[in-house]
C-alpha positions, 0 to 999 in steps of 0.5 A: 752807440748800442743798437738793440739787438731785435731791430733788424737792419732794414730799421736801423739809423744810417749811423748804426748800419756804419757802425754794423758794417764797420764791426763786420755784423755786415757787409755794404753789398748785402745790405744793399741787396737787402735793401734792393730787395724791399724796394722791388717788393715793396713797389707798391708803395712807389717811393722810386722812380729808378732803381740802379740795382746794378749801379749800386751794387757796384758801389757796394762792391768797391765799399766793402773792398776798400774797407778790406784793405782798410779805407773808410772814405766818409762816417756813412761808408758802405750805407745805402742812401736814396736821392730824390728825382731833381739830382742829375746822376749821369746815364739815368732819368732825371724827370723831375716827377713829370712827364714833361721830361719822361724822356730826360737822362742826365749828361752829368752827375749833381755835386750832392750825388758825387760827393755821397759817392766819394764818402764810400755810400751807395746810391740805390736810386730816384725818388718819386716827387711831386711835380717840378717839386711844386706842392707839399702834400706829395700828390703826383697823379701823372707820374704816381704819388708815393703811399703814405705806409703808415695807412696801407688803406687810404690814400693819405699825404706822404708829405712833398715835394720830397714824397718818395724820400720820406716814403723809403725811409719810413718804410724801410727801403732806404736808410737816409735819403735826400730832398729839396726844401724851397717851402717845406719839401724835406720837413713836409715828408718827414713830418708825414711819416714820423721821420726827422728832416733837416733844412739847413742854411742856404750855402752849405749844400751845392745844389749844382746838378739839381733842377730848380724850382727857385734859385732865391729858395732851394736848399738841399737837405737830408730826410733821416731816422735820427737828429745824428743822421742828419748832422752826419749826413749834413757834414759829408755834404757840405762844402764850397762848390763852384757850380753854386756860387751860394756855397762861396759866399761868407756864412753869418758867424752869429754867436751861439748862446749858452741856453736852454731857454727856447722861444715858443711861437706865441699861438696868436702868431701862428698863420693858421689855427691847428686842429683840437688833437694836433694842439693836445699833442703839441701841448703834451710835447712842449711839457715833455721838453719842459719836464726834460729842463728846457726853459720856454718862453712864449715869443709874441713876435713884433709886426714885422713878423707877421706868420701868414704873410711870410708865407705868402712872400715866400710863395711870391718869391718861388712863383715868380721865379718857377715861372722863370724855369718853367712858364714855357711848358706851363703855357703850352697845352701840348705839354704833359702836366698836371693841371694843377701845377700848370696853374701854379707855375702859371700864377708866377706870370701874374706877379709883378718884378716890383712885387717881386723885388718887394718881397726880396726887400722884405726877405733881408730885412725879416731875416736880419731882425729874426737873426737879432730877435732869436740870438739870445736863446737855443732856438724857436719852436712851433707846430710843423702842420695844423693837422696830420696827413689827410687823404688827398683830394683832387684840387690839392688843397686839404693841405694847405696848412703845411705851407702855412707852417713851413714856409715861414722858415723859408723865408726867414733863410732860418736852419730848420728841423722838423722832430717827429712828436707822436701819432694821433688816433688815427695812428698818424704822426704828429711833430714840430720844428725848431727854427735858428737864424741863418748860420747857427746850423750846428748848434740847432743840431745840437738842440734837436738831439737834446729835443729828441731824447726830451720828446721820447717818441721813440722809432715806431714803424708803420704795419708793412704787412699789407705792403707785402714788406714783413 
């Protein structure tokens, strides 16, 4: 890969500071002070929640010593990397964005953190998140919301739940970083601040060591510059776990096509209308692929696939089983929460197990049909979002609309990526998803890096001057 020479580290993709560090350009303890180093300047931004400077510069340390003596342990070895605040990591905070767990330090290491450990990358700390990851516009007003950079004057939307992920690496604090994605909390974040974010197949990534929001839902997945950081880092993380019976059971080995023809969700089946300049960009996207010789064909889809009711089971699915992990707090008004999530996790009392179990019903019987509807091209398009980041208001409802567009895919158990578009007058960002049936991880991977060449948007970053990060 050839790296032009005027980015400066801080911007690269996690594969070129590999590649930077491998060929000596670098070493793994100076990029991490570097790193280190915008975190503590850039604080204003409040992508973390606990930085382990020491910690992580002794793993970068032990990575620049192996690779002396001539040991790579993994694709991004040496690279720093930032997690999300629901991934235990034994000796430091694990509060989940809330106060309700201020006081909470992990006993024990989540299997996503060992094994980034184990591939030689260097953990540079927690990322701030919405509360008990329940929101997707990344409010967290007891805790701190994460500034979206890319408008240093307004409180927009960094995306959630996986606010402060996104919010790291657009910003440059933090290469590639990780999230949890039960209704959209990667994709959301990525699509805020023109990043890629990848949901992939239930099963692949253990989520032992992860606090839940929804056992029936949470996936793990990477928040990244580029398609390729996500499929590597997918592959250093994936593998049977004990601790998550998920990752044992068999994966689907649906065949791959061999196409380029794309379903494109027919706009009468979209849950939500989206807004005049969100639908001139995504017009201006689908001729981009389309110019790169992408065959697209609009997906009227049967009834059974109803957008804007699959949304709604998804939310039944995670409500009722939130209020399974977490109702106890909900319910005593002594407990540090925010209203709002106090109402959200309190809802999931009022949902029936036969609405419940209903809604699980329907979630096989979706999936399978969208396995059969989907097989025989690369993937399906649609919009991430009706409109780009708002600013956030108080009842957090501006942001509707994400939920809408994201959690379908949820409910589908489809693979999922979201690919950064363009930027809106406003000079806000813009982008899409593709969606592949459950199990067809690699070969959506492999369409999304063509999409991305296709899309052109390039790597713009956000004016960092006003964050004091030049």
């Amino acid at each position: 890969m050839v790296t032009e020479p005027d980015i400066p580290l801080h911007f690269r993709s996690a594969r070129e500071l590999a590649d930077a560090i491998r060929a000596g350009e670098t070493g793994s303890h100076a990029l991490t002070r570097l790193f280190l180093d915008r975190i503590e300047r850039g604080s204003a931004l409040r992508a973390f929640t606990h930085v382990a400077g020491e910690r992580a510069e002794a793993l970068a340390e032990a990575a620049d010593c192996l690779l002396a003596a001539g040991i790579v342990l993994g694709p991004l070895h040496g690279v720093p990397v930032a997690v999300k605040d629901s991934l235990a990591w034994k000796g430091t905070p694990l509060s989940g964005g809330s106060l309700a767990r201020a006081d909470c330090i992990s006993d024990r290491t989540s299997a996503v953190v060992r094994r980034l450990i184990a591939s030689g990358m260097v953990v540079l700390g927690k990322t701030s998140m919405t509360e008990f990851a329940f929101g997707l516009s990344g409010q967290n007003p007891t805790c701190g919301t994460a500034r979206n950079p890319w408008d240093a004057l307004n409180d927009r939307a960094p995306g959630g739940s996986s606010s402060g992920s996104g919010v790291a690496v657009a910003a440059g604090l933090a290469p590639i970083a990780i999230g949890g994605d039960t209704g959209g909390s990667v994709r959301a974040p990525a699509l805020m601040n023109h990043l890629v974010g990848y949901k992939p197949s239930s099963g692949l990534i253990s989520r032992a060591g992860c606090l839940p929001l929804s056992s029936t839902l949470d996936v793990l997945g990477p928040i990244a510059r580029t398609v390729e950081d996500a499929d590597i880092m997918t592959a250093v993380l994936t593998g049977p776990d004990f601790d998550d019976p998920v990752t044992l059971t068999p994966r689907p080995t649906s065949a791959t096509p061999e196409t380029r023809m794309l379903a494109v969700l027919a706009e009468e089946a979209r849950p939500l209308p989206i807004n005049a300049e969100a639908a001139d960009h995504w017009r201006l996207a689908l001729e981009r692929i389309d110019g790169a010789g992408w065959a697209l064909e609009t997906w009227s889809p049967p009834g059974i696939f109803d957008f804007e009711r699959l949304g709604r089971d998804n939310s039944t699915i995670l409500a009722f089983e939130a209020y399974q992990h977490y109702g106890a707090l909900a319910r005593d008004r002594t407990t540090p929460l925010w209203s709002i999530i106090r109402k959200r996790i309190r809802a999931g009392a009022d949902i029936g197990r036969t609405d419940y179990e209903a809604a699980l019903e329907r979630r096989r019987a979706v999936r399978t049909r969208f396995a059969r509807e989907i097989a025989p091209v690369a993937g399906l398009l649609m919009p991430g979002s009706d409109q780009s980041a708002r600013m956030l208001d108080p009842e957090d409802e501006r942001h509707a609309g994400l939920g809408a567009f994201l959690r379908p895919a949820n409910f589908l158990g489809a693979a999922t990526i979201a690919l950064p578009t363009s930027r809106d007058a406003e000079g806000m960002p813009l982008g899409l998803q593709v969606l592949a049936p459950h199990g067809r991880d690699a070969s959506l991977l492999a369409v999304a890096a063509g999409l991305e060449r296709a899309l052109g948007s390039g790597r713009p970053v956000p004016d960092l001057g006003p964050w004091g990060l030049g």
